[in-house]
C-alpha positions as CSV (number, residue, x, y, z in Angstrom):
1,X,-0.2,-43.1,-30.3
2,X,0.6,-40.0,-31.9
3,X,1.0,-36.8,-30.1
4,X,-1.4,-34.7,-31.8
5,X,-4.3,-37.4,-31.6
6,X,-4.5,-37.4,-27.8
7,X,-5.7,-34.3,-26.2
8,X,-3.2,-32.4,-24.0
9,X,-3.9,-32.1,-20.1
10,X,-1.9,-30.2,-17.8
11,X,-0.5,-32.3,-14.3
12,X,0.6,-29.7,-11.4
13,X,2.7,-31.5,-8.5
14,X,3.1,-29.8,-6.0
15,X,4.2,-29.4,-2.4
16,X,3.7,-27.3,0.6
17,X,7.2,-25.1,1.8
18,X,7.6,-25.4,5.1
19,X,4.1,-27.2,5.8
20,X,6.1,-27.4,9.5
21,X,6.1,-24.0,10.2
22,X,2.0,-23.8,10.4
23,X,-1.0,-25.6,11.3
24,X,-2.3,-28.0,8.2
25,X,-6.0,-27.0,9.5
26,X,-4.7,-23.5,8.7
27,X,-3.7,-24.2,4.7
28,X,-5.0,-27.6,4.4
29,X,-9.2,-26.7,4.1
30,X,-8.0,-23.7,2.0
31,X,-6.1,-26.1,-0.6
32,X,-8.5,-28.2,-0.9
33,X,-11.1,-25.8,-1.4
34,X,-9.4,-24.1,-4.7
35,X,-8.4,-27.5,-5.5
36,X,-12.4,-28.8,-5.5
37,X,-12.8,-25.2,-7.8
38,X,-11.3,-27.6,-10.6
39,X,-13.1,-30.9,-10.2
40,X,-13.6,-33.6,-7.8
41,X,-11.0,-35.7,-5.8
42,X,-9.4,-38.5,-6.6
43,X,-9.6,-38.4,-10.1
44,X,-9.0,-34.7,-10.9
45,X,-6.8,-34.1,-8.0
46,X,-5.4,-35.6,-4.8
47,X,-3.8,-34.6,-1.7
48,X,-1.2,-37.1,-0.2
49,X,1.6,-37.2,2.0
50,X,-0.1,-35.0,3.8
51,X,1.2,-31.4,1.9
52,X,1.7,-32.8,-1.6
53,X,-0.8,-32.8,-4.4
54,X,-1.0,-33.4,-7.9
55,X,-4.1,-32.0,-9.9
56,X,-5.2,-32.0,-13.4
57,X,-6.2,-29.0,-15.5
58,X,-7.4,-28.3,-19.4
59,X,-3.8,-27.3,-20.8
60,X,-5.3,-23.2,-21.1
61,X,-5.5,-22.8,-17.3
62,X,-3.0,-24.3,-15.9
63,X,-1.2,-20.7,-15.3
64,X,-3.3,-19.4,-13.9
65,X,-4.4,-22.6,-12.0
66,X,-0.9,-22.2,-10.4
67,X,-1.2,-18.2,-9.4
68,X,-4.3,-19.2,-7.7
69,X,-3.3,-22.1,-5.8
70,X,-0.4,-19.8,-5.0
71,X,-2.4,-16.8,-3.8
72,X,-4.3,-18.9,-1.8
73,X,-1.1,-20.6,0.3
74,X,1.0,-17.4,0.5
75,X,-2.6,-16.1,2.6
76,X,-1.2,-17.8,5.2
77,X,2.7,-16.6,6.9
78,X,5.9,-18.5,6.7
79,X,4.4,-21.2,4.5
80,X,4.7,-21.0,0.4
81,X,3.8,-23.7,-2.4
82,X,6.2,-25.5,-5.4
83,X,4.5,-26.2,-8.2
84,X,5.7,-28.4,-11.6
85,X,3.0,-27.9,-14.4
86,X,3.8,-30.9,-17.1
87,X,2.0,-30.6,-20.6
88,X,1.7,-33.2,-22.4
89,X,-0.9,-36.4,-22.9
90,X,-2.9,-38.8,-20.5
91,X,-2.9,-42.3,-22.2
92,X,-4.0,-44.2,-19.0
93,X,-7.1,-43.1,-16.5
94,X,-7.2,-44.2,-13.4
95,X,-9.8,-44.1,-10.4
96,X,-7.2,-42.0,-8.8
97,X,-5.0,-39.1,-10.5
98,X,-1.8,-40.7,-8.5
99,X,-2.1,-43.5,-10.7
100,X,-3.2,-42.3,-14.1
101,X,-0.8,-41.7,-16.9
102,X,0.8,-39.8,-19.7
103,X,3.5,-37.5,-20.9
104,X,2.0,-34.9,-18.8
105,X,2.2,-37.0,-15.5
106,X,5.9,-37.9,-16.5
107,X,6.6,-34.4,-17.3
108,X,5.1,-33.0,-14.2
109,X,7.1,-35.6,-12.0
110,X,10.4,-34.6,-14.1
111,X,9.9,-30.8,-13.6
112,X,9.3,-31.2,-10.2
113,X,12.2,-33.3,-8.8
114,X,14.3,-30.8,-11.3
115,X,13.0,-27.7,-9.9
116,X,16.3,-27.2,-6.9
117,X,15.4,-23.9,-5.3
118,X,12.5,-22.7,-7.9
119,X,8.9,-22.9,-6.7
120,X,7.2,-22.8,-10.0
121,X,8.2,-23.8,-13.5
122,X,6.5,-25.7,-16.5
123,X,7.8,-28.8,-19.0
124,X,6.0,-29.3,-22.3
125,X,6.7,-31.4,-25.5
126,X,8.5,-27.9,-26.7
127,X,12.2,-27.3,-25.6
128,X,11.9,-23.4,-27.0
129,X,8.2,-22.9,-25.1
130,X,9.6,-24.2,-21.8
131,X,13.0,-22.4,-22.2
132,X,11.1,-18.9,-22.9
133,X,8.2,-19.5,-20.2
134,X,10.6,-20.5,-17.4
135,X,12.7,-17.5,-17.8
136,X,9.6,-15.7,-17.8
137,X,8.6,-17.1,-14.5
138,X,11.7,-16.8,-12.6
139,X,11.6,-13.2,-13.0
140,X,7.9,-13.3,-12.3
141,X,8.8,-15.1,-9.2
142,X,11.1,-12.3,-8.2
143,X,7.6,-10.3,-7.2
144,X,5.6,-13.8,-6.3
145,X,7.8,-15.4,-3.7
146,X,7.3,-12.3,-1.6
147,X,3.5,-11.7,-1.8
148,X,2.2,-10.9,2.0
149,X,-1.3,-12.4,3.5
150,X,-3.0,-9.3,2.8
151,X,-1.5,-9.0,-0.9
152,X,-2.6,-13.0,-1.7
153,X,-6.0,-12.3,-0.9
154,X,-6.1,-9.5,-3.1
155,X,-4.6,-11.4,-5.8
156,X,-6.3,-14.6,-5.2
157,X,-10.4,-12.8,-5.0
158,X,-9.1,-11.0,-8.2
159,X,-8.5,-14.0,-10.4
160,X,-11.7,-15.8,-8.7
161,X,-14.1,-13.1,-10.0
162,X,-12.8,-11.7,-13.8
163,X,-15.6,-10.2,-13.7
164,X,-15.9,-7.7,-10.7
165,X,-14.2,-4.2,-10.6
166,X,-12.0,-3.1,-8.1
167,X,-14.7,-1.5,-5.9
168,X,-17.1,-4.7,-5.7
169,X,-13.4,-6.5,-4.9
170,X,-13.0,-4.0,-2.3
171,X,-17.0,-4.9,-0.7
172,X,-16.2,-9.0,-1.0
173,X,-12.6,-8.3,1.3
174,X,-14.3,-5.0,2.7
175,X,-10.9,-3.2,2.5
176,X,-10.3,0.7,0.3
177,X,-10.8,0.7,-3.4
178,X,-7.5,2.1,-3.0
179,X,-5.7,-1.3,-1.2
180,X,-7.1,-2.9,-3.4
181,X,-5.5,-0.9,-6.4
182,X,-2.0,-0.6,-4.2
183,X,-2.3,-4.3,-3.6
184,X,-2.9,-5.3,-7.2
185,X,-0.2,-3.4,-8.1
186,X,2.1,-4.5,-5.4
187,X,2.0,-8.0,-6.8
188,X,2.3,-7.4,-10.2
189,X,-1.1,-8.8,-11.1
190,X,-1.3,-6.7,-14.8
191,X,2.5,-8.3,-15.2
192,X,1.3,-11.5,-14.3
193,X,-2.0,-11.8,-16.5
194,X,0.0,-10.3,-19.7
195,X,2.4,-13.5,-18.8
196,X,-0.6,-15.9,-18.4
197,X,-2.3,-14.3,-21.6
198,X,0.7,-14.5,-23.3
199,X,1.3,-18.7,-22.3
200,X,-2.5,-19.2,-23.7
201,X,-1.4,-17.6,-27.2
202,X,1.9,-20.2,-26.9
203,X,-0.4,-23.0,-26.0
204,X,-1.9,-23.3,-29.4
205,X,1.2,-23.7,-31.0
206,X,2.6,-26.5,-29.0
């Protein structure tokens, strides 16, 4: 089948760094929960192994799918997440995402077993996209590995409502306006969206 017939998908795979060091009923509820914010389980995403998970995305948000699942693990202390997004197609479904497949699935599982000591990176059909995104994210990574609790809540309430300003953000985690302006800017959030904007603007061109 050609490439340009079958509709792209993102795959993440990831896996929880050092799941040992905390509780799963600490992270676990919490991963499933922005997990379930993308569909339903098994057939849009899974958990297995007990801290891997592989979850499937439209090819726009899977950026931003990965900040969020991010935010959302770095809440809790001494624990972070990997994370392999693979673009590409899906030419089988199955009941469960584990077993479906496609050049995305492939590509996820090949970015992920490639990624050494990175914890988030990205493998599409395009050798110049992947090249310039990746750089991009190590250096976004730089700021994202060392996100505190307080910080990933900030981040992760922010990209869950677009739509609120900084003082309703401030009622919903009933901190400051002004934490929650330090925080945002601690993390690099206006950084990070230009970087997810500009992936969108590269998707199309793929």
């Amino acid at each position: 089948m050609n490439q340009k017939h079958n509709v792209m998908i993102a795959v993440l795979t990831g896996d929880i760094i050092n799941s040992r060091e905390s509780q799963p009923k600490e992270w676990l509820h919490a991963l499933k929960e922005v997990l379930s914010s993308f569909g339903t389980t098994p057939g849009q995403w899974e958990v297995y192994r007990g801290d891997s998970f592989q979850l499937e995305v439209a090819v726009n948000n899977a950026l931003s799918a990965a900040v969020l699942i991010k935010s959302t693990i770095k809440q809790f202390k001494s624990i972070d997440v990997r994370l392999a997004i693979g673009i590409g197609d899906k030419t089988y479904t199955a009941n469960s995402i584990t077993e479906s497949n496609g050049s995305a699935f492939v590509n996820s599982g090949e970015c992920f077993d490639q990624m050494k000591k990175r914890s988030l990176a990205i493998k599409s059909p395009n050798e110049d996209f992947n090249t310039q995104i990746n750089i991009m994210l190590e250096l976004a990574l730089l700021t994202m590995n060392h996100w505190q609790p307080v910080t990933s809540a900030i981040v992760k309430t922010t990209l869950e409502n677009p739509e609120l300003n900084q003082k309703q953000l401030a009622a919903i985690l009933k901190k400051s306006q002004s934490t929650i302006s330090e925080g945002l800017k601690r993390a690099g959030f206006d950084e990070i969206t230009k970087m997810i904007q500009y992936y969108k603007t590269q998707i199309g061109i793929l």
